[in-house]
C-alpha positions in Angstrom: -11.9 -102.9 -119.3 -8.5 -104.2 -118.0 -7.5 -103.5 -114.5 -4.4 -100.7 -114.2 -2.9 -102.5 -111.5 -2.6 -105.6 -113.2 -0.6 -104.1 -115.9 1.7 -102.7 -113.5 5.1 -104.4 -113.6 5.6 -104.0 -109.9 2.3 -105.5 -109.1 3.1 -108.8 -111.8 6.6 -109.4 -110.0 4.8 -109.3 -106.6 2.3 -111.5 -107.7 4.9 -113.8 -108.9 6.8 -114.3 -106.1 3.9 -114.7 -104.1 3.1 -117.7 -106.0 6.5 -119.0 -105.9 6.7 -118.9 -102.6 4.0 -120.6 -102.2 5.0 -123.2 -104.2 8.5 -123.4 -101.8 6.3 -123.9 -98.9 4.5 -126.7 -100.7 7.0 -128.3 -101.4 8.6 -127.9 -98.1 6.0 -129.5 -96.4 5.9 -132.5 -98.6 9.5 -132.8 -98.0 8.9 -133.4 -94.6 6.7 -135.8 -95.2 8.1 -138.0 -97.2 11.8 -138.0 -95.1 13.2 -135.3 -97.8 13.1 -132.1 -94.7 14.4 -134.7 -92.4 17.4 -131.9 -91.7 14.9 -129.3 -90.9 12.6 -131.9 -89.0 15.3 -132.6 -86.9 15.9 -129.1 -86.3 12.6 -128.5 -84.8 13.0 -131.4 -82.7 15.9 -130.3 -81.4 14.4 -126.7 -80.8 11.1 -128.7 -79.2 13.6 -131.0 -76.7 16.4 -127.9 -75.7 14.6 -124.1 -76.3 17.1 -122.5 -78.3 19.0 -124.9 -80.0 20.3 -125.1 -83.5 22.6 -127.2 -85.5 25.6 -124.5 -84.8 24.9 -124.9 -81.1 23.2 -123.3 -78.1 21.4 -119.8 -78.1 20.2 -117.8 -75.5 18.9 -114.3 -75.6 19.4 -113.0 -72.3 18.8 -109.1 -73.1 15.5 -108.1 -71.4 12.2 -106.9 -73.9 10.1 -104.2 -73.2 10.4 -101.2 -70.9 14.3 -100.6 -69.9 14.6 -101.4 -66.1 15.0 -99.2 -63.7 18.8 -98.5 -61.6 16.9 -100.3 -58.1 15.3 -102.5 -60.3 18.3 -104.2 -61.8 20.7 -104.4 -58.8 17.6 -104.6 -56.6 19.1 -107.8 -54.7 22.6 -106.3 -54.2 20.7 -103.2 -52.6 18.4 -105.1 -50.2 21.7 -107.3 -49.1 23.5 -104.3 -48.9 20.6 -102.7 -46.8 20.1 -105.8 -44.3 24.1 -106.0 -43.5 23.8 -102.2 -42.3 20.7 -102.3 -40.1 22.2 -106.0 -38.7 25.1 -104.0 -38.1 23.4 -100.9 -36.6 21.5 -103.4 -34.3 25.2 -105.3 -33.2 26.5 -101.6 -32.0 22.9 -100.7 -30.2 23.3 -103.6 -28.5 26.8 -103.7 -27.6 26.2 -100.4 -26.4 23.5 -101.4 -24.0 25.7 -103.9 -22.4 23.6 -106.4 -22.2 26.5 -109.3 -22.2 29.5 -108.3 -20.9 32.0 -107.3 -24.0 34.2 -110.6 -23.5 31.3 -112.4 -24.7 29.6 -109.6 -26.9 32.5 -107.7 -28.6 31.6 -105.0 -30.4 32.0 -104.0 -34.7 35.6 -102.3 -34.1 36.7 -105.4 -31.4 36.1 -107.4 -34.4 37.3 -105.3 -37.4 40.4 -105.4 -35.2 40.7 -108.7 -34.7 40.4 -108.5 -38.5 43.4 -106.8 -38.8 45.3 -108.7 -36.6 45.0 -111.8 -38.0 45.8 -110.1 -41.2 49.1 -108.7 -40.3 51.9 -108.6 -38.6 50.6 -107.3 -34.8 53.1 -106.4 -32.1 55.6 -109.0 -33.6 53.0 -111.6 -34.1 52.4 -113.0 -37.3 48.8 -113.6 -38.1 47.0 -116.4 -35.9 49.0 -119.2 -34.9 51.6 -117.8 -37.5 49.9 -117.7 -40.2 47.7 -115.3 -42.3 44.2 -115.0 -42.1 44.7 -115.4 -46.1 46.3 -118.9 -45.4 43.6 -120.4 -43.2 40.7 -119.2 -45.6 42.9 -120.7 -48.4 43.4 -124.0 -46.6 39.4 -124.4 -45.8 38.4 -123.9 -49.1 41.2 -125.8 -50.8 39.2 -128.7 -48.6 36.0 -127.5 -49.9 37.3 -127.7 -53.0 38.7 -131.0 -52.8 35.5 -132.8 -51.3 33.0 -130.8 -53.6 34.8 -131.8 -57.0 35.1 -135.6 -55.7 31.7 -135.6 -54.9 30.6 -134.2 -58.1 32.8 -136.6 -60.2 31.3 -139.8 -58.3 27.7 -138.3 -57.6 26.6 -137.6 -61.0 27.5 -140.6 -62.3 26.0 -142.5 -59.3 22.9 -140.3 -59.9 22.6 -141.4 -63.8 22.7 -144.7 -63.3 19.8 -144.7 -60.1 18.0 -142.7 -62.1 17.8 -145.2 -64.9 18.3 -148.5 -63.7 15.3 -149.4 -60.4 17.7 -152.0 -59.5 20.6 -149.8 -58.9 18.4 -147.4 -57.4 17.5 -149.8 -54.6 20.9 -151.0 -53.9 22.2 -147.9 -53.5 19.5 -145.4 -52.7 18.9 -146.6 -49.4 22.5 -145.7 -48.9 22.8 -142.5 -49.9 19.7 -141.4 -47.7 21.6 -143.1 -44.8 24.8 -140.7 -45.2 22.4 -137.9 -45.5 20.5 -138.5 -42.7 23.7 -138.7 -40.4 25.0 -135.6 -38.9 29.1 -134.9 -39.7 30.6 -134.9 -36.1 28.3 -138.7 -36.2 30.9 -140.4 -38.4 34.2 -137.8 -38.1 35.6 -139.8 -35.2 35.3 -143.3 -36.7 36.9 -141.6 -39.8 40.5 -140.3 -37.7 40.1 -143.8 -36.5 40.3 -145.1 -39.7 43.0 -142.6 -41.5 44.4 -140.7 -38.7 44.4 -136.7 -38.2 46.0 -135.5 -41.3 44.4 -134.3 -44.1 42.4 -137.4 -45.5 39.6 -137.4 -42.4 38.6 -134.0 -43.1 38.2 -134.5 -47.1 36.4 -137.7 -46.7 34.0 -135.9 -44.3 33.6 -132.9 -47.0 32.9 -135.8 -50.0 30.1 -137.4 -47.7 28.2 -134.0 -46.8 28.2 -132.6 -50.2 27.5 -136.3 -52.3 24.0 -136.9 -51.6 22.8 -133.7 -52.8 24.8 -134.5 -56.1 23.2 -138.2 -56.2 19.5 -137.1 -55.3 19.2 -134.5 -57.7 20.6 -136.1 -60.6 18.5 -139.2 -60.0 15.4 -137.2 -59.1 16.2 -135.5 -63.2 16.5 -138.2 -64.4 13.5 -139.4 -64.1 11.8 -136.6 -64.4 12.7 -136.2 -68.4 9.8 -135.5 -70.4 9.2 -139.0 -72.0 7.8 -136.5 -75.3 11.2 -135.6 -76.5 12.4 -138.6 -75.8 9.7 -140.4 -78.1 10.5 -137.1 -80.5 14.0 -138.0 -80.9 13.5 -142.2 -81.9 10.3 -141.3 -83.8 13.0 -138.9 -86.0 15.8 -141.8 -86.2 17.7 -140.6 -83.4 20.2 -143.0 -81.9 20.9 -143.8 -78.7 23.7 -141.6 -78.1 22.0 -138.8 -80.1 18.7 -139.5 -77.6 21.2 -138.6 -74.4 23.0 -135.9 -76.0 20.1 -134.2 -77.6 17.1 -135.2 -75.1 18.1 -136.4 -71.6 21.6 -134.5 -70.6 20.2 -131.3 -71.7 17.0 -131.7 -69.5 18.8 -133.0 -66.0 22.1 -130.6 -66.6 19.9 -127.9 -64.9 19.6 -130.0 -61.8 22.6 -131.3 -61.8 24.0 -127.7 -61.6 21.8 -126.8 -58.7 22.6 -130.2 -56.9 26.1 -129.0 -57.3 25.2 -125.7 -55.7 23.2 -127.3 -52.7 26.7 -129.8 -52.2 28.8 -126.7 -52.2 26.8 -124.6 -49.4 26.8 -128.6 -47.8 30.6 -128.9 -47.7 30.6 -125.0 -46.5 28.7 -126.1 -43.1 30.6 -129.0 -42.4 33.9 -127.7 -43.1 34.2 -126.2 -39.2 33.5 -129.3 -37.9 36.1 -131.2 -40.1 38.5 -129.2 -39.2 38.0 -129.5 -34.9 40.5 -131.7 -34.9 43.9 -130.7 -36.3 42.5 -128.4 -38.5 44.9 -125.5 -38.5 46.0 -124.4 -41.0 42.4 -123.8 -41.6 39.3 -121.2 -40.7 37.4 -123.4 -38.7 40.3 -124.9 -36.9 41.3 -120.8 -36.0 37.9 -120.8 -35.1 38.6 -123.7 -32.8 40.9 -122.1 -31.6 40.1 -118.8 -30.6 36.9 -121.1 -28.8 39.0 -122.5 -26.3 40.9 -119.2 -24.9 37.4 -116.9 -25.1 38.6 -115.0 -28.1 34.4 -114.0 -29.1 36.0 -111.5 -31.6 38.2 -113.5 -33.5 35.2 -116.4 -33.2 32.7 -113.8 -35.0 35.2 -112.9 -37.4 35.9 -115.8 -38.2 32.2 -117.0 -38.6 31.8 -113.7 -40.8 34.4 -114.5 -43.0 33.4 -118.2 -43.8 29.9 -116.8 -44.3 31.4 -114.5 -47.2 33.1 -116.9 -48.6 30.5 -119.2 -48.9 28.6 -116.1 -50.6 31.2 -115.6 -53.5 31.4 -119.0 -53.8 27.9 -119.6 -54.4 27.8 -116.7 -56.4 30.8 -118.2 -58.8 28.7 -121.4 -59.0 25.8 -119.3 -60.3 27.6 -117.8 -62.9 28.8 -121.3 -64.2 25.2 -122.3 -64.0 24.2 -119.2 -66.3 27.3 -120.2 -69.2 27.0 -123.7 -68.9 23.2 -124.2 -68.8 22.1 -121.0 -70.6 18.3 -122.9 -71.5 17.7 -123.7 -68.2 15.3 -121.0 -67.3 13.3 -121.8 -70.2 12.7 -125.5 -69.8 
């Protein structure tokens, strides 16, 4: 007796293209054996060094799986942020209004929101602080910021490659870049207006110094820290040298290099006050300076508030690069 479903057409052709594609697979594998799925070998090595990559480029699926996240869940940081700056707040007025510290030295939330406004604006015919917007000193600190984080980036990473792959470079210049580190700004700031006066050059020079040993360190420290697999990967597939750093080692230390870049940042952020002690308007920390000297506590805290912002948003806009830049770094 012969089988009905055998003599089924449907069931033949399935049959059939099971078989075929078996025989695809077969053949695929002994391809890659004998060098004829190189291409597709070194596809999966390329997937096996850098999650996510293809041929065509980088892929990264950032849209969350499962169970749809809740509204606290999702903009749960923002909310807790958001929460602490109202109870520190709440706290400031309690204790203003206990009068603890007399309100010269303690001002309270409005003293400062007005200061706020004053060096905003035009007040009682005065423009500003020291006649210029509070706009214009913010924008003067971080052009400096700016200025001494790029430079240090530009000369750090570099430096950073080459101590992370050469030992003798490493311990010429290592013990170096631990000695700038170690010092604190205002310990070398003097010699520097020595050196190149009080104009703008001091206070750039200092910025380049506090934010290029986190640049160095943590590009070295990736360096070395490569997976020597992928590596081994790459040159077992016939990768050449310039496919080995392209494909294996700049994708694996780009995700420290970007957080070394963020550390440098928040570095150049604290030392930007004192940099800017000595001639340093226009500039934040020079109006904070300044307000220091004739007891001005609310423009001081304003000031210090504002800076701290700043360095928030910036830190934030480094984030964001990290996120398009380095889109595998969370999965290697």
């Amino acid at each position: 007796m012969t089988d009905p479903q055998r003599d089924d057409p449907q069931v033949v052709a399935r049959d059939r293209e099971r078989e075929r594609q078996r025989q695809r697979d077969r053949e695929e594998m002994h391809g890659r054996h004998t060098g004829a799925g190189k291409v597709d070998a070194w596809s999966a090595a390329q997937e096996m060094v850098v999650p996510g990559a293809t041929p065509g480029g980088f892929h990264h699926d950032m849209q969350p799986r499962g169970q749809k996240e809740s509204f606290f869940q999702r903009y749960r940081g923002l909310i807790l942020g958001f929460t602490f700056a109202l109870g520190a707040l709440a706290v400031w007025q309690i204790v203003y209004w206990l009068a603890f510290w007399p309100p010269v030295f303690v001002p309270s939330p409005h003293d400062v929101w007005d200061a706020f406004i004053r060096t905003s604006t035009v007040h009682d015919g005065v423009k500003g602080w020291s006649d210029r917007y509070l706009y214009e000193h913010l924008w003067a600190s971080m052009r400096r910021i700016l200025i001494g984080s790029f430079v240090a980036v530009v000369v750090g990473v570099p430096l950073g490659l080459l101590l992370g792959t050469s030992r003798w470079a490493r311990g010429l210049f290592e013990p170096g870049v631990t000695f700038i580190r170690a010092l604190p700004p205002l310990a070398y700031f003097s010699l520097l207006v020595i050196w190149f006066g009080i104009d703008e050059t001091p206070k750039v020079i200092l910025l380049v110094l506090a934010a290029l040993p986190p640049v160095v360190l943590a590009t070295s420290d990736a360096v070395r820290n490569v997976s020597q697999d992928r590596l081994i990967a790459l040159r077992t597939l016939g990768a050449s040298p310039y496919q080995v750093v392209g494909y294996g080692v700049f994708p694996s230390v780009l995700p420290e290099i970007m957080t070394g870049i963020r550390v440098a940042v928040l570095f150049a952020f604290t030392t930007v006050v004192a940099a800017e002690t000595i001639n340093g308007m226009p500039g934040i920390g020079g109006m904070v300076r300044d307000a220091q000297r004739f007891n001005q506590a609310d423009v001081v805290i304003m000031g210090i508030i504002v800076i701290g912002i700043a360095g928030i948003v910036l830190d934030l806009i480094v984030q964001l690069l990290d996120r398009v830049l380095v889109p595998w770094g969370a999965e290697l």
